[in-house]
CHARMM internal coordinates of N, CA and C (Angstrom, degrees):
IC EDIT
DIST 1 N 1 CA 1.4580
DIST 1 CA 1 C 1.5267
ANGL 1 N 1 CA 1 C 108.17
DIST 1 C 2 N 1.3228
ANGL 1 CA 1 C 2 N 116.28
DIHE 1 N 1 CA 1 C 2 N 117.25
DIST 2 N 2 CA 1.6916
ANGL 1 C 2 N 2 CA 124.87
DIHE 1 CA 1 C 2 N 2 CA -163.59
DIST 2 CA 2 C 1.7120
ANGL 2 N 2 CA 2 C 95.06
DIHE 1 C 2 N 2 CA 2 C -97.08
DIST 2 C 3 N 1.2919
ANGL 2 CA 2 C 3 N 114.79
DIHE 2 N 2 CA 2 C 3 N 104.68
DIST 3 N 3 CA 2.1362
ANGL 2 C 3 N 3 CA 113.89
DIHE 2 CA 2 C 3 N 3 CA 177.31
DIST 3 CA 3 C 1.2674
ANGL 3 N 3 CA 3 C 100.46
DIHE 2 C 3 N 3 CA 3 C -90.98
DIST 3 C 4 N 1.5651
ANGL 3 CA 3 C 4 N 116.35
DIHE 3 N 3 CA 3 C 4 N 142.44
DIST 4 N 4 CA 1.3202
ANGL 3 C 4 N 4 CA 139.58
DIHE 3 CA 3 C 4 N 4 CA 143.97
DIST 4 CA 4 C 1.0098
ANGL 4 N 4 CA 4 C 133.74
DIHE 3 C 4 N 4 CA 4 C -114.03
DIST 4 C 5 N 1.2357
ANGL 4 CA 4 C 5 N 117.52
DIHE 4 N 4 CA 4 C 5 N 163.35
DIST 5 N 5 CA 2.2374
ANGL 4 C 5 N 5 CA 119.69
DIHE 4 CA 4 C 5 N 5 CA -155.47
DIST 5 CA 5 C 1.7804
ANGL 5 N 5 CA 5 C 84.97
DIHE 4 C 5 N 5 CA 5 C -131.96
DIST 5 C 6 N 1.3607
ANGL 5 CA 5 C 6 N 121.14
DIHE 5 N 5 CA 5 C 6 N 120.80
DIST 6 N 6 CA 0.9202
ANGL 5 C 6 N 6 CA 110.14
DIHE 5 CA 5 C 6 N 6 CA 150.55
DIST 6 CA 6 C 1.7248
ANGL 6 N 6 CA 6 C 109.25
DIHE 5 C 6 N 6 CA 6 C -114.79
DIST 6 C 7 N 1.4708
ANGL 6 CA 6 C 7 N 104.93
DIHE 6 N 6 CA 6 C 7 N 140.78
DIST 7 N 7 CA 1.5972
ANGL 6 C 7 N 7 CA 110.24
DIHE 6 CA 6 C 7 N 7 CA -173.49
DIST 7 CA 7 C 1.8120
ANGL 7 N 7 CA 7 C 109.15
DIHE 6 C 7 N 7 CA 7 C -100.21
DIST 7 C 8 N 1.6026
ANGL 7 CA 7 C 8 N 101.27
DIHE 7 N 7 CA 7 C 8 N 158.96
DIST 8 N 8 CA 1.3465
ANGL 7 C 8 N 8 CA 111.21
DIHE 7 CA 7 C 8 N 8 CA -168.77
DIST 8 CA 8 C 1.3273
ANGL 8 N 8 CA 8 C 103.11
DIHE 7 C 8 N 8 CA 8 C 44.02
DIST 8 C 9 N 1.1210
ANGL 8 CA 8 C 9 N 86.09
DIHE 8 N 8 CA 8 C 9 N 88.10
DIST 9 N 9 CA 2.3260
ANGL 8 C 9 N 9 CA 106.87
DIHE 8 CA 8 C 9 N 9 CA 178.73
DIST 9 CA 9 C 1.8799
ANGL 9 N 9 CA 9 C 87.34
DIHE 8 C 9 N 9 CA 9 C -117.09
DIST 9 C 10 N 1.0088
ANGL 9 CA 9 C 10 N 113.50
DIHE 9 N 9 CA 9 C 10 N -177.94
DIST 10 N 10 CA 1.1672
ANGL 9 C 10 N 10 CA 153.05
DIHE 9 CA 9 C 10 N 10 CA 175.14
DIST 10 CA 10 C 1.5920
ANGL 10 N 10 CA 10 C 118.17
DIHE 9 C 10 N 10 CA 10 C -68.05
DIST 10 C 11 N 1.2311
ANGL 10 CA 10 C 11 N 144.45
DIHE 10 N 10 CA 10 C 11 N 111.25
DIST 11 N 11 CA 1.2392
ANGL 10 C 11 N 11 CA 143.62
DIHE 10 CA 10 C 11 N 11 CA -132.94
DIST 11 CA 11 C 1.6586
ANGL 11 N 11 CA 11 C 92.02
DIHE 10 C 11 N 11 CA 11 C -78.15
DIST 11 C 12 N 1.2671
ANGL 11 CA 11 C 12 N 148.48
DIHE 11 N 11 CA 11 C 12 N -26.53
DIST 12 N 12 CA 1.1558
ANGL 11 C 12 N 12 CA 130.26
DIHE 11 CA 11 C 12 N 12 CA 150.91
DIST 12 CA 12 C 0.9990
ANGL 12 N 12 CA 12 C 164.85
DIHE 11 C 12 N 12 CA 12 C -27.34
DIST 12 C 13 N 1.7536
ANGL 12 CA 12 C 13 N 98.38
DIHE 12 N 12 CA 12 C 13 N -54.53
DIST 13 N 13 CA 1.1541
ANGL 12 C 13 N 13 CA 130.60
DIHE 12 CA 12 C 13 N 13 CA -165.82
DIST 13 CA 13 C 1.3455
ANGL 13 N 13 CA 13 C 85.69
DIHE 12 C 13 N 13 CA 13 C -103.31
DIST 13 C 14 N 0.9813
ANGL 13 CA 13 C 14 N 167.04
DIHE 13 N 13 CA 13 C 14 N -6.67
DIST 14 N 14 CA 1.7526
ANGL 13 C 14 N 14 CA 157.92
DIHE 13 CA 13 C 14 N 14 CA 75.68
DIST 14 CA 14 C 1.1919
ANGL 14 N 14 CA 14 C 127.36
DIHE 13 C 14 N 14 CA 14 C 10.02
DIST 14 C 15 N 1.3222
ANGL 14 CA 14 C 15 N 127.00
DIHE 14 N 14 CA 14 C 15 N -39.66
DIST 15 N 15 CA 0.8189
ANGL 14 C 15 N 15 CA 128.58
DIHE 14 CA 14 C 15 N 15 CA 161.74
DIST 15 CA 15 C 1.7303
ANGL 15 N 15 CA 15 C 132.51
DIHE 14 C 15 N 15 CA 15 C -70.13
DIST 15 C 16 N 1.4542
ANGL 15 CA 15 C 16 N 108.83
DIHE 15 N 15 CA 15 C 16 N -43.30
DIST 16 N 16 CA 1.2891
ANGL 15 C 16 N 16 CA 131.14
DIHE 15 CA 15 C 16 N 16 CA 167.55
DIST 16 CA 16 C 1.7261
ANGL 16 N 16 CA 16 C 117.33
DIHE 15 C 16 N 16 CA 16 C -60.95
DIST 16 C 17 N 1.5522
ANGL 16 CA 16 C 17 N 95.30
DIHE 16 N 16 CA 16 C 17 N -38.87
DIST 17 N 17 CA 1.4994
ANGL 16 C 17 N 17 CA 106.65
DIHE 16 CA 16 C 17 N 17 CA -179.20
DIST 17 CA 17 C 1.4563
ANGL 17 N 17 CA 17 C 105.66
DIHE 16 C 17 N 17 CA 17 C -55.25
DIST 17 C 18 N 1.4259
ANGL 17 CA 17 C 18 N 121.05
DIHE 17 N 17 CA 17 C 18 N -72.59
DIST 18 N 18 CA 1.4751
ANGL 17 C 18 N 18 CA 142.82
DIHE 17 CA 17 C 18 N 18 CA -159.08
DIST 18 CA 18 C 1.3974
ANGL 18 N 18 CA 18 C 119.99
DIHE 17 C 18 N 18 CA 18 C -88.98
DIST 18 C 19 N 1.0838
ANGL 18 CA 18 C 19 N 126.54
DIHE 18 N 18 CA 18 C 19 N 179.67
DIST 19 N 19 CA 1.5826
ANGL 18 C 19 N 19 CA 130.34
DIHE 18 CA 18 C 19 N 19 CA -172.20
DIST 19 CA 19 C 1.9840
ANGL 19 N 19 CA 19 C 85.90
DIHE 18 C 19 N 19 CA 19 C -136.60
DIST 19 C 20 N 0.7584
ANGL 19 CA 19 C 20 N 129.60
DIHE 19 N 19 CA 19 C 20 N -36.41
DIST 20 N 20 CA 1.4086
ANGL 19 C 20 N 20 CA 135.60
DIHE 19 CA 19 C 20 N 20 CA 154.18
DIST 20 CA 20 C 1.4090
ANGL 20 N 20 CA 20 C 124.51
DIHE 19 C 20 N 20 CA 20 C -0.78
DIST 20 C 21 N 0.5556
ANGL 20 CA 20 C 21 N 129.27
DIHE 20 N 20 CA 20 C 21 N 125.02
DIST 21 N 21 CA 1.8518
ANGL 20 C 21 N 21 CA 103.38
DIHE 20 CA 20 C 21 N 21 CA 168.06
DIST 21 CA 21 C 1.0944
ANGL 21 N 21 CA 21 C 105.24
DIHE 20 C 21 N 21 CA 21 C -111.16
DIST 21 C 22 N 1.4599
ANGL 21 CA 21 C 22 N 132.86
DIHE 21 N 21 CA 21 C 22 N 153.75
DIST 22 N 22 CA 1.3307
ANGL 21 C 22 N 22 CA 148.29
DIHE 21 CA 21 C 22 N 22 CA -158.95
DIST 22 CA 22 C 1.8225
ANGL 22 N 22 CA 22 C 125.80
DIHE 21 C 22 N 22 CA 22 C 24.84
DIST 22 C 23 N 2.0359
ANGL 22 CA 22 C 23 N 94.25
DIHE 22 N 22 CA 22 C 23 N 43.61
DIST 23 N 23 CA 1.6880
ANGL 22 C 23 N 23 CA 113.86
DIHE 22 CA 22 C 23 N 23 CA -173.91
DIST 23 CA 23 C 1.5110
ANGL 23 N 23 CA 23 C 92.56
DIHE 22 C 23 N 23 CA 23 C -90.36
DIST 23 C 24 N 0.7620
ANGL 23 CA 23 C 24 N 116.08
DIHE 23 N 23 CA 23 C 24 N 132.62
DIST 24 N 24 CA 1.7652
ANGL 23 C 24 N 24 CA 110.78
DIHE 23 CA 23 C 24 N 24 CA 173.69
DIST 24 CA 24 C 1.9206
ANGL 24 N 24 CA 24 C 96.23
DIHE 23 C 24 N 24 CA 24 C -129.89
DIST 24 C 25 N 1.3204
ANGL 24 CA 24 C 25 N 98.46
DIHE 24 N 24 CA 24 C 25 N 77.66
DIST 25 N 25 CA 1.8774
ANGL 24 C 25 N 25 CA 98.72
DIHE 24 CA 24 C 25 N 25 CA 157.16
DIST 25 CA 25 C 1.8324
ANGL 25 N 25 CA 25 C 74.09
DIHE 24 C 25 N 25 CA 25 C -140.09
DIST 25 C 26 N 1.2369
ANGL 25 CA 25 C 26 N 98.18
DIHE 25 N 25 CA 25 C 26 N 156.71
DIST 26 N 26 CA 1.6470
ANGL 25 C 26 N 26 CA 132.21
DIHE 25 CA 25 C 26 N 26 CA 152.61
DIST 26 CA 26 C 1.6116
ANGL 26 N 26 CA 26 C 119.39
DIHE 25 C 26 N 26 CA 26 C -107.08
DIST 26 C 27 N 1.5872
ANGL 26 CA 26 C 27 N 107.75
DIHE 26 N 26 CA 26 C 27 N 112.85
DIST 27 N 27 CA 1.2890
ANGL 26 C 27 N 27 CA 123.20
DIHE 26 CA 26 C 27 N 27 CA 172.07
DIST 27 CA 27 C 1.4086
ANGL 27 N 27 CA 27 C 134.97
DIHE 26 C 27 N 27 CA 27 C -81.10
DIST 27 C 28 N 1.2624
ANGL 27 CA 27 C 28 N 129.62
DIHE 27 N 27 CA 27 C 28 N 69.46
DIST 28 N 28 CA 1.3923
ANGL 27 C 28 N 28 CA 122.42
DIHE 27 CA 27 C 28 N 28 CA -174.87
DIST 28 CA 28 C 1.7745
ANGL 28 N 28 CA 28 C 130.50
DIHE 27 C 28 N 28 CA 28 C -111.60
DIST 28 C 29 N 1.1908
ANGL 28 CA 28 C 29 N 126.64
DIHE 28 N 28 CA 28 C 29 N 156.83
DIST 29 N 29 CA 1.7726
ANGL 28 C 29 N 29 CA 144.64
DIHE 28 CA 28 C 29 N 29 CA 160.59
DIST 29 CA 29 C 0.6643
ANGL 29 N 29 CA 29 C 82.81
DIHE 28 C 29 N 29 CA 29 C -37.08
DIST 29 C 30 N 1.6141
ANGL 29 CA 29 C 30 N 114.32
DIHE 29 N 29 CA 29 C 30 N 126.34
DIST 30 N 30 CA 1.8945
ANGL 29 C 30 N 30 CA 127.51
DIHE 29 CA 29 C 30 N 30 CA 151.56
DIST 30 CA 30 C 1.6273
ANGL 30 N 30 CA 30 C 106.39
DIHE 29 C 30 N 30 CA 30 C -82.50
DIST 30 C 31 N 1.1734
ANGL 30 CA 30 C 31 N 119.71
DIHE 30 N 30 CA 30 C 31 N 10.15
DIST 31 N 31 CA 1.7068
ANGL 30 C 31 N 31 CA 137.53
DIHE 30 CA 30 C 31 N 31 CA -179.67
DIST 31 CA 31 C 1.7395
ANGL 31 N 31 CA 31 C 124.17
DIHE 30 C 31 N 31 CA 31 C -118.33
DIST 31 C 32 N 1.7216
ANGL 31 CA 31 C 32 N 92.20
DIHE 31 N 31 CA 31 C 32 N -13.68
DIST 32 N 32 CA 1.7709
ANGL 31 C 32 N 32 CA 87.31
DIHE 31 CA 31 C 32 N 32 CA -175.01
DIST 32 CA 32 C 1.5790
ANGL 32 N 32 CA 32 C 89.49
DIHE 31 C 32 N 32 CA 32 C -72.72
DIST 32 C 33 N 1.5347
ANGL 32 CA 32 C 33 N 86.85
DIHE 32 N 32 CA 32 C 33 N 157.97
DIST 33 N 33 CA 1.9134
ANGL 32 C 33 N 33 CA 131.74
DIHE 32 CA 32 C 33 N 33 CA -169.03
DIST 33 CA 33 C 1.2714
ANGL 33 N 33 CA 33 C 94.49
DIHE 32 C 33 N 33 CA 33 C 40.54
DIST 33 C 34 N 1.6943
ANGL 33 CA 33 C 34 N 139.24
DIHE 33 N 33 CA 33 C 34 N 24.07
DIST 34 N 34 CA 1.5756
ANGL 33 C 34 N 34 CA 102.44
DIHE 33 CA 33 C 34 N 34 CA 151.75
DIST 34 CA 34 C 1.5008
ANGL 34 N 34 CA 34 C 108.77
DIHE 33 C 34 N 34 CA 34 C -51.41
DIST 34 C 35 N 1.3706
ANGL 34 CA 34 C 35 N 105.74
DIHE 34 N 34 CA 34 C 35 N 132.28
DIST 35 N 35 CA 1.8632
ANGL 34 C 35 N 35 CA 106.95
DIHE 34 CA 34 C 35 N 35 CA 145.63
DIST 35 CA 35 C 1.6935
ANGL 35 N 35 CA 35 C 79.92
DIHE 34 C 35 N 35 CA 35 C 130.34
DIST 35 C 36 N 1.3440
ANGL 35 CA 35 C 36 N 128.21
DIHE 35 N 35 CA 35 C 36 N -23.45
DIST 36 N 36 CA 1.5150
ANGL 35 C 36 N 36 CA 116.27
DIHE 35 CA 35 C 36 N 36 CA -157.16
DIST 36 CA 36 C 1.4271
ANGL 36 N 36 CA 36 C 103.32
DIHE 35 C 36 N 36 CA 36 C -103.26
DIST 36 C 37 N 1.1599
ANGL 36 CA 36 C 37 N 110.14
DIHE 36 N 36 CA 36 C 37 N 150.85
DIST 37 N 37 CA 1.2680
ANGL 36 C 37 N 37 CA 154.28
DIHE 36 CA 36 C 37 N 37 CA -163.07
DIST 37 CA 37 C 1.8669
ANGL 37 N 37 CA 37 C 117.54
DIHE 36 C 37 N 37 CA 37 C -108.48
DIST 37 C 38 N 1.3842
ANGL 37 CA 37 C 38 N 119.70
DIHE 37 N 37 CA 37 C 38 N 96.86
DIST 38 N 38 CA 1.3155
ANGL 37 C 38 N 38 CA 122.24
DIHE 37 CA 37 C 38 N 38 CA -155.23
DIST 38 CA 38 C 1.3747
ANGL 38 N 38 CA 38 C 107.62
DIHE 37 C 38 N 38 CA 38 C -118.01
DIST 38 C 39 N 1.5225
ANGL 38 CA 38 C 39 N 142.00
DIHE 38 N 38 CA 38 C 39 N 141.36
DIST 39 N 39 CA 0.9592
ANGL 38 C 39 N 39 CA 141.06
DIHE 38 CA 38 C 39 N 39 CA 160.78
DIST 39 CA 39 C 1.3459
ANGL 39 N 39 CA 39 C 138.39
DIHE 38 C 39 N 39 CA 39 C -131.80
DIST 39 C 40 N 1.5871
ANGL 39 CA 39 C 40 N 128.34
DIHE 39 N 39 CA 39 C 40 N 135.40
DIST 40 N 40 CA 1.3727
ANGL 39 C 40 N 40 CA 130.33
DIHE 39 CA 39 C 40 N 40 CA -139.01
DIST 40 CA 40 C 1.2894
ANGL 40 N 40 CA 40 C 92.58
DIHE 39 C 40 N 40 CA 40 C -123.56
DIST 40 C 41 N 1.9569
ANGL 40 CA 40 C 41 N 114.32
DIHE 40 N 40 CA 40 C 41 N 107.55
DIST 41 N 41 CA 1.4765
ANGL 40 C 41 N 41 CA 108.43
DIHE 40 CA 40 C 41 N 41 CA 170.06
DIST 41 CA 41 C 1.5763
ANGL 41 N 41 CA 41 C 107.82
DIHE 40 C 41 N 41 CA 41 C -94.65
DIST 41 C 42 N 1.7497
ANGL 41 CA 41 C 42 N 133.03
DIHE 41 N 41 CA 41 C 42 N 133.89
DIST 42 N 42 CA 0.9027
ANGL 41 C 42 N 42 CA 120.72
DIHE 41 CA 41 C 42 N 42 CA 156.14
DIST 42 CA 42 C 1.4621
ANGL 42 N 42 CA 42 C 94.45
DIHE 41 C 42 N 42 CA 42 C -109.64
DIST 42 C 43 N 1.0894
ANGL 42 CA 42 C 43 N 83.01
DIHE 42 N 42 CA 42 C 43 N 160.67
DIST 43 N 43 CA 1.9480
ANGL 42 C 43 N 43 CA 112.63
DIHE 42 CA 42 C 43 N 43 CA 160.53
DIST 43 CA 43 C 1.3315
ANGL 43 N 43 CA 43 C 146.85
DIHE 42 C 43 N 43 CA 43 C -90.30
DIST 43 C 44 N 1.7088
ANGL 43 CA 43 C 44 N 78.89
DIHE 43 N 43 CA 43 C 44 N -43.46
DIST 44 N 44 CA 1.4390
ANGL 43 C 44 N 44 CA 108.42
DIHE 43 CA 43 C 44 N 44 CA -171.87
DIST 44 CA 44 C 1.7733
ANGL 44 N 44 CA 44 C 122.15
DIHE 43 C 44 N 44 CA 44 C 64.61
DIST 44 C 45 N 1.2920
ANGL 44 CA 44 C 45 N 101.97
DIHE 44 N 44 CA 44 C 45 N -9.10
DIST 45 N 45 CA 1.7514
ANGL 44 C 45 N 45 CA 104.52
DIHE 44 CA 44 C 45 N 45 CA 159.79
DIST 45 CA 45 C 1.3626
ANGL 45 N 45 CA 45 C 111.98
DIHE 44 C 45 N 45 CA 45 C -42.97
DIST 45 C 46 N 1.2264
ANGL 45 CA 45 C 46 N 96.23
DIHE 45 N 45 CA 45 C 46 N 128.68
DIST 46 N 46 CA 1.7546
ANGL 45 C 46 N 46 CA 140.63
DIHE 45 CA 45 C 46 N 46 CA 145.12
DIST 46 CA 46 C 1.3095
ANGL 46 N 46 CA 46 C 133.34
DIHE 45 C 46 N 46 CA 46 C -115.92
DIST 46 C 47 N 1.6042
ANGL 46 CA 46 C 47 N 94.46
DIHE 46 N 46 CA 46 C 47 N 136.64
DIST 47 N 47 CA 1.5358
ANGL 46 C 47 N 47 CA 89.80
DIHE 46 CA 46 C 47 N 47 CA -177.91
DIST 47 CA 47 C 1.4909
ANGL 47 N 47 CA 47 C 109.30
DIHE 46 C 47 N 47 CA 47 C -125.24
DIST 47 C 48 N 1.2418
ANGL 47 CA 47 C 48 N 97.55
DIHE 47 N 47 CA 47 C 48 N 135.81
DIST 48 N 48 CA 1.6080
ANGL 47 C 48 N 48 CA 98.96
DIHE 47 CA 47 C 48 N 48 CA -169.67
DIST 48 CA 48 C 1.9384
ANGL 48 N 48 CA 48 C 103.55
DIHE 47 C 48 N 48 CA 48 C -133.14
DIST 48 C 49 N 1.2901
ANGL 48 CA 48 C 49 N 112.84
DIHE 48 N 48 CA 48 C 49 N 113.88
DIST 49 N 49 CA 1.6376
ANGL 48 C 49 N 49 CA 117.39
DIHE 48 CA 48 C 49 N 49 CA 168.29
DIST 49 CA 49 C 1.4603
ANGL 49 N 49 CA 49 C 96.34
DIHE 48 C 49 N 49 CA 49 C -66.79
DIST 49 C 50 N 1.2982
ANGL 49 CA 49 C 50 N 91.75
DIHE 49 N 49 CA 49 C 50 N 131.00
DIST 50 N 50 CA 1.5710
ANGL 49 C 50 N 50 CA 126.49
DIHE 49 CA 49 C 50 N 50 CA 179.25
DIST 50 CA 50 C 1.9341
ANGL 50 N 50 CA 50 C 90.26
DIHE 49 C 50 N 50 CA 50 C -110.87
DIST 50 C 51 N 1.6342
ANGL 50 CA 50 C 51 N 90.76
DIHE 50 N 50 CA 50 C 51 N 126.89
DIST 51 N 51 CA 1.5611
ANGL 50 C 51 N 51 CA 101.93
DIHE 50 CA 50 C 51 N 51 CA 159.81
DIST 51 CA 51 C 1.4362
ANGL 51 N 51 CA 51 C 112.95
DIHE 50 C 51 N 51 CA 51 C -131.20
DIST 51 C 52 N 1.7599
ANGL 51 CA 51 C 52 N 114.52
DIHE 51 N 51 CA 51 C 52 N 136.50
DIST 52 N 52 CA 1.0790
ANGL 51 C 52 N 52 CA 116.33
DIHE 51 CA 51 C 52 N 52 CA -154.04
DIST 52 CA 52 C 1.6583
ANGL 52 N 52 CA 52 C 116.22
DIHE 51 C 52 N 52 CA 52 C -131.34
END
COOR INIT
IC SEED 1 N 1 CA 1 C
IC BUILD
């Protein structure tokens, strides 16, 4: 399992990363979801009330 730190991340992903409080690097698998296969349905629906 190959880890990487990327620093000044996003106050979230800082949060989730660390047990730290106010640590701001993000720790992640340079391997998570190799192999997976993802798919993005849009629609593009909108809904808009029509008054008439």
């Amino acid at each position: 399992m190959a880890q990487a730190t990327q620093t000044y991340t996003e106050w979230g992903l800082c949060s989730i990363s660390s047990k730290t409080r106010g640590a701001c690097s993000y720790g992640y698998d340079l391997t998570a979801g190799q192999g997976a296969c993802s798919y993005v349905i849009d629609t593009r629906y909108l809904y808009h009330e029509h008054e008439g």
